[in-house]
N, C-alpha and C positions, 0 to 999 in steps of 0.2 A: 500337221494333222496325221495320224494315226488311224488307218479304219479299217475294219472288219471285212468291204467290202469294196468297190470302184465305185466312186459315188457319180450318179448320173438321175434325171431330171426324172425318168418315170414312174419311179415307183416307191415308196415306203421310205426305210430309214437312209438306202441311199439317194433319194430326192432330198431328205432334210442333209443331209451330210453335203451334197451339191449343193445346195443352196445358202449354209453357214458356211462352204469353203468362198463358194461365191461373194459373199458382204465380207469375207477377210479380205481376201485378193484386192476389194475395192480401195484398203486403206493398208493393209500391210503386206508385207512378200512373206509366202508362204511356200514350205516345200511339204509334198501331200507322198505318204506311204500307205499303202493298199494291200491287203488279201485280194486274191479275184481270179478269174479266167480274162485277161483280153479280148479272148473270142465269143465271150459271151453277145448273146445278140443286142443285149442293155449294154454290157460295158463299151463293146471294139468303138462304137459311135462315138462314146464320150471324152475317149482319151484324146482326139486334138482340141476338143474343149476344155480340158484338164490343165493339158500343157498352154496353153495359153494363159490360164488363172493365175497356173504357179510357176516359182522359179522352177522346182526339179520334183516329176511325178516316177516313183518309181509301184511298179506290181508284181507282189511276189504269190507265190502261186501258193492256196490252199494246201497244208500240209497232208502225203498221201497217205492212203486208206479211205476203206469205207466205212462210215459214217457208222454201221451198226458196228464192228469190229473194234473202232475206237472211245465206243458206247461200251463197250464191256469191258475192255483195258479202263476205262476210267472208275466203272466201279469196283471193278478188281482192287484196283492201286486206292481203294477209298479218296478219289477226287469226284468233283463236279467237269462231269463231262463239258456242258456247256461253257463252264469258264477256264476250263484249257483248252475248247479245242482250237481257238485259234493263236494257240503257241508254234510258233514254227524260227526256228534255227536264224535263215535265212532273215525274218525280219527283224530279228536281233542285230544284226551285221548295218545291215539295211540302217539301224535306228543309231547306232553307232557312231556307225562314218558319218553321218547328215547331220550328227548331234559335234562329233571334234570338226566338221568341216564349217558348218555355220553357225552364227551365234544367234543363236532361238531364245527370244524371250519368254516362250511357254509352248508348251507341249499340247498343244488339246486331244485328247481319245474317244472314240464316236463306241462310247459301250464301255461297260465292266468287263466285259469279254475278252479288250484289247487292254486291260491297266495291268497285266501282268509282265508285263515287260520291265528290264530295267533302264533304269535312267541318272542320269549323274544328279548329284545332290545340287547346282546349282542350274535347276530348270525346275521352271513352275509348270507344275503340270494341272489341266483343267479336264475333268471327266465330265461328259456331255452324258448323262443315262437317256439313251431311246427310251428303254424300258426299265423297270426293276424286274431283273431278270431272273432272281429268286420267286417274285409275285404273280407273274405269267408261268414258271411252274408249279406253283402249289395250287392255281387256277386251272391247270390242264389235269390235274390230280383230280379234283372234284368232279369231274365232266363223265359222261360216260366213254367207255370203252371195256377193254379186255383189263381184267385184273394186275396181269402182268405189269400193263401200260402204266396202273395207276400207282401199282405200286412201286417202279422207277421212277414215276414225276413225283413222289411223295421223297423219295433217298436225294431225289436230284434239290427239290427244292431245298434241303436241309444242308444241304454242303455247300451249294450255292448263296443261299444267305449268310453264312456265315465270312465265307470268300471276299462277296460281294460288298458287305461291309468294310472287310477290312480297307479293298481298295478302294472305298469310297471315304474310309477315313485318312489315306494318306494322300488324297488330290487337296491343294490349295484354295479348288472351286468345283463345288457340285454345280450342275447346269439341267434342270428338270423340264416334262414339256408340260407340268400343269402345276397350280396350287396343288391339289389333292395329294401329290406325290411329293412336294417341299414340304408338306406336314408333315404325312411317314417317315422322310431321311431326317429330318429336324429333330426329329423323335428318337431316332436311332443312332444318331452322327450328329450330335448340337454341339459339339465342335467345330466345323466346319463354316462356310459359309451355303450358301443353295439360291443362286437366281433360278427364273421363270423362264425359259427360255421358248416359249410354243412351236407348235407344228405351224406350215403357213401353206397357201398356196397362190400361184403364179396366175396371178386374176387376169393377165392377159392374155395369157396361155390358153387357161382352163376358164372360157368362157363360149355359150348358146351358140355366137353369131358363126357364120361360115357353114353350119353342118344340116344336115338332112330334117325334116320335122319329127318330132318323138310321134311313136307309134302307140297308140290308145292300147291300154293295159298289159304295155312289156314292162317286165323289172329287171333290174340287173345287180347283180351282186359282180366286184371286181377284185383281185388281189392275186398275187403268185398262188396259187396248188400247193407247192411244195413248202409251204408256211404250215405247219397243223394247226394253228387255229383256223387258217379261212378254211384248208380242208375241211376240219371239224364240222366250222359253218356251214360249208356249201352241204354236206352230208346230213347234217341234223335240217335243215332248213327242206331239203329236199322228201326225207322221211316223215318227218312231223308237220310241216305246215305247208308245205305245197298241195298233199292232197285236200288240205282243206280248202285252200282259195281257188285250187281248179275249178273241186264241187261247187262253190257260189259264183267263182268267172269261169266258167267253162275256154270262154275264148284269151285267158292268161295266157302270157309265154312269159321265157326266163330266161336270159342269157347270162350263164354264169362265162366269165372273162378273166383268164391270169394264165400267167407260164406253167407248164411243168404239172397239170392232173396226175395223180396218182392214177391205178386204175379203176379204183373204188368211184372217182368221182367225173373220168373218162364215159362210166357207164350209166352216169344221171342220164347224159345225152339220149339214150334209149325211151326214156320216157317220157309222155305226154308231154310236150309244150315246152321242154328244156332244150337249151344249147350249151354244151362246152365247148368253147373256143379252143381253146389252149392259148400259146402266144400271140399276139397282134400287135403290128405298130405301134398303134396307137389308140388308147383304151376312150378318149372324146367323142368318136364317130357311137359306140355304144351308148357311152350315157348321153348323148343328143338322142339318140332315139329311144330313150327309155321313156318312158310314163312316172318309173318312181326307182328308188335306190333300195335297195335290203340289204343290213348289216346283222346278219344274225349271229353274233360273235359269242361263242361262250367264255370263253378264255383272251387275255390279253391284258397288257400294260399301256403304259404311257397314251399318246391320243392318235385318232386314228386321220392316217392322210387323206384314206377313201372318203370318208365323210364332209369334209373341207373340198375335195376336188369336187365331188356329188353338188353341193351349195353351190360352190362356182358355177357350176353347168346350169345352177336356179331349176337343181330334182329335189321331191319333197323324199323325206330317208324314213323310212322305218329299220327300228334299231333294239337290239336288247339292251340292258341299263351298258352293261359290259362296254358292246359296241361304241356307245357315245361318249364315255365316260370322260370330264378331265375338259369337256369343251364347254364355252360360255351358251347351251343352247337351252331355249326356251322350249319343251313339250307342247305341244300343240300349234308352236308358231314358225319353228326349224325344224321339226320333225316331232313324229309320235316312238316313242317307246312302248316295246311287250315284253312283257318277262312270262315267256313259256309259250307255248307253238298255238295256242287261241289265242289269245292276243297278240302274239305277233300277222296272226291269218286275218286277223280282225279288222287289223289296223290296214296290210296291204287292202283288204278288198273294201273297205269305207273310203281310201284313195285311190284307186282304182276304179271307182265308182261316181267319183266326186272330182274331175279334172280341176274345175275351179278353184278349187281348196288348193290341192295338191301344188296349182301354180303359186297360190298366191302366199304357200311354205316356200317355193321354189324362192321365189322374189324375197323374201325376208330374208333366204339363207346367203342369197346374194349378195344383201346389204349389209349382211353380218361381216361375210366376209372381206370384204372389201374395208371396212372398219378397222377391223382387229385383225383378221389372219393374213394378211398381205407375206410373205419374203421379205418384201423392204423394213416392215415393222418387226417385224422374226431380228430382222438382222440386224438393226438398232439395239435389242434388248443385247443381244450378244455382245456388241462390239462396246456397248456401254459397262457391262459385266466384268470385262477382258480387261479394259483399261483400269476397271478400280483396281484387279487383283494383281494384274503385274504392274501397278504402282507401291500396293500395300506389302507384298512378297518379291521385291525383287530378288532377291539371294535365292527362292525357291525350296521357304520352309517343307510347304506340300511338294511331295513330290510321288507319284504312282510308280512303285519300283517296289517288286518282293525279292530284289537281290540275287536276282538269277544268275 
């Protein structure tokens, strides 16, 4: 495995990358390469869990520079910043030696981000897309902000699609987390093959019992800060539609929950009935004592974990189309959707208003989940995927390599 990040249990795409390393390890040996900080306070925990799954976990450290600096070298040089930035030297070396040292039936890569690597012509390589990562930025282009902004996610999305494709057409197996997006790549790569591979979550884990009782009309939105779309979210959510559902719940609160606030969204905290956490343990103890979930996403791909976890916990979600997008749910029976800050106000303070309801969304999402979104069923579709294609490819027709 190949990833952008250290994968570990709590949060986003490195909980689904933990979790498909996890249902390999169960039936094949696996050696896992990472971008990451160790010291991060997600990853340092993970890695004696890591090394346990797999034969050999190595972590090579983010290539340096700041983030805005390497945003202007990249459209200086006419690239897509986002799909070089995690090119780095070192895990070149790194992909090398592990590739002449053991004999890997397939490559898997968690992102288009990581398929720019090279790789020898006999490995089959499988790209796993989190996201379409051209389509979450031509999504952040739309959204408000500063012109500047929108007109970098507009050059970004344009290079990026084009990128993104290619390496989507030289993997042996697209791997998506929804129908919705095995149409789009179908459509654009009908070459290829494209399993379904879903988000899932750890129904044992992420479940009511053990925790505090929810607190009558809190909501909680959760996700890292330093993601701009939940930024985006927490900021649009907080300007447009909080002061509406104060004015009809006066006694609302809102505890926004994720690492790493910008300072923009540090400073929600100043106002009525908001909390920004920053980092915590552990993000269950919140949504146990939520009342309801808000996902007010304008931008984003693939499906989202928060919403699956929120079920699990059996919280009813109000969601923008965006936020929910790509999951089997039912509007009014796993959650209500608004598109646009009345009806998303609308929806919070009608559940908000109506516990009954909202639990008896809770208990449906529960049931959903535990049906269809399990990990253990995640990891069936995977490992059922895996086997067709490095039966049908063994020699490692597909292979994700621009010949570096």
């Amino acid at each position: 495995m190949l990833s952008p990040h250290v994968p570990h249990r709590h949060s986003g795409a490195n909980a689904r990358s933990f979790h498909l390393l996890a249902a390999l390890a169960a039936q094949h040996v696996v050696s896992l390469l990472a971008l990451g900080d160790v010291s991060d306070v997600a990853a340092a925990p993970a890695m004696d869990e890591l090394r346990k799954l797999t034969k050999s976990v190595r972590v090579m450290h983010i290539p340096p520079g700041t983030k805005r600096w390497r945003q202007i070298v990249a459209v200086a040089r006419g690239r897509s910043y986002r799909l070089t930035a995690f090119t780095s030297d070192p895990m070149q070396e790194a992909i090398d030696e592990t590739l002449a040292r053991d004999d890997c039936d397939a490559v898997l890569i968690e992102g288009s981000t990581m398929a720019g690597y090279r790789l020898p012509p006999n490995v089959t390589c499988v790209l796993n897309e989190h996201n379409l990562e051209y389509e979450l930025l031509e999504r952040q282009s739309r959204t408000e902000g500063p012109k500047w902004r929108k007109f970098y996610y507009r050059l970004e999305a344009r290079r990026a699609l084009r990128v993104e494709l290619q390496r989507c057409a030289r993997a042996a197996l697209l791997l998506v987390t929804s129908e919705r997006e095995r149409r789009i790549l179908q459509e654009r790569v009908p070459m290829r093959p494209i399993r379904v591979v879903p988000n899932g979550v750890d129904t044992a884990e992420w479940r009511i019992e053990g925790f505090e009782p929810l607190i009558p009309r809190r909501i909680v939105f959760t996700g890292r800060m330093d993601y701009y779309p939940n930024h985006q979210a927490a900021l649009f959510f907080a300007r447009h539609c909080w002061p509406l559902v104060r004015a009809r719940v006066p006694e609302a609160t809102w505890d926004i929950v994720g690492a790493s606030p910008a300072a923009a969204v540090t400073e929600l905290g100043k106002r009525p009935g908001i909390t920004v956490t920053g980092w915590v343990d552990d993000v269950r103890p919140y949504l146990a004592r939520a009342a309801l979930v808000v996902v007010p996403l304008l931008a984003g791909s693939g499906t989202r974990l928060k919403i699956l976890q929120a079920l699990a916990m059996q919280k009813a979600v109000v969601s923008t189309p965006i936020g929910c997008e790509g999951l089997a749910l039912e509007p009014g029976k796993h959650l209500e959707i608004g598109d646009g800050p009345a009806e998303l106000a609308g929806s919070v303070v009608r559940l908000l208003n109506d516990p009954t309801r909202a639990a008896a969304m809770g208990a449906a999402g529960r049931a959903l989940v535990e049906s269809t979104y399990t990990w253990q069923e995640v990891g069936s579709h995977l490992l059922q995927a895996l086997d067709v294609i490095v039966q049908r490819d063994p020699t490692g027709e597909g292979v994700c390599s621009e010949g570096k």
